[in-house]
Residue, then its C-alpha position, 0 to 999 in steps of 0.5 A: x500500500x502507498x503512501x497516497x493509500x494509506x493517507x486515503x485510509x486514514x482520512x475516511x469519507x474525508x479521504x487524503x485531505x482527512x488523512x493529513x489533518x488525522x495525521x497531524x492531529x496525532x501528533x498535537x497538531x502543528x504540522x510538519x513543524x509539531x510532528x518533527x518535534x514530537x517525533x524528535x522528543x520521543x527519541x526519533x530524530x535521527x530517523x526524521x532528518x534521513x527523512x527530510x534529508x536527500x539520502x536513504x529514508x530510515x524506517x520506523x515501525x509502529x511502535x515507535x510512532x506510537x510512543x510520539x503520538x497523542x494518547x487521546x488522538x490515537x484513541x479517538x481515531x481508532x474509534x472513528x477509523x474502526x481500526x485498532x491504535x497498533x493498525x493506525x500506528x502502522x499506517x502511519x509509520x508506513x507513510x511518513x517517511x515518504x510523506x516527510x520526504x515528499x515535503x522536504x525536496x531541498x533537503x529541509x523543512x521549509x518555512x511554509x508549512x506542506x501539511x497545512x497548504x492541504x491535500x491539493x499541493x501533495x497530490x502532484x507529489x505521489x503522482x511523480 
């Protein structure tokens, strides 16, 4: 499943649009910025920067997105989704990386936000 599909999963009716806002709401809502952050704390960042970086894109399991997410998102999502908190948290570790790395061309987080810019601006980028 790709990236596009994951986000398409996460979003419901809302569909890709509903998959980044779910997304970002995971992680305390702040978008690219907050989920850099959060990721960052919970321990993860050298895994986000060979995301935003031009090499290879480390992976991340569940798991360990799980442990950066918040607790009260992930329940309330599962409950919408009919998924479990460790299926979403799969789902999510699946598709960041690229996302981010989709996001991040030049190597760094720019100073507009992708995430919050919607769905229209990243559907370009997973037809590439």
């Amino acid at each position: 499943m790709g990236t596009h599909d994951v986000l398409n999963k996460l979003g419901g009716q809302a569909g890709l649009q509903g998959g980044l806002d779910n997304i970002q709401s995971l992680f305390g809502g702040g978008g690219l910025q907050g989920i850099v952050s959060q990721l960052t704390s919970a321990g993860l960042g050298q895994r986000v920067q060979s995301w935003i970086g031009n090499g290879e894109n480390k992976p991340v399991s569940g798991q360990q997105i799980q442990q950066a997410m918040d607790p009260a998102a992930l329940a309330q999502m599962a409950q919408q989704t009919g998924m479990s908190p460790d299926q979403i948290a799969n789902h999510v570790a699946q598709a960041l990386p690229s996302l981010i790395d989709q996001v991040t061309p030049s190597g760094k987080v720019p100073s507009s936000d992708p995430l919050a810019q919607g769905a229209k601006n990243l559907k370009g980028m997973f037809n590439r």
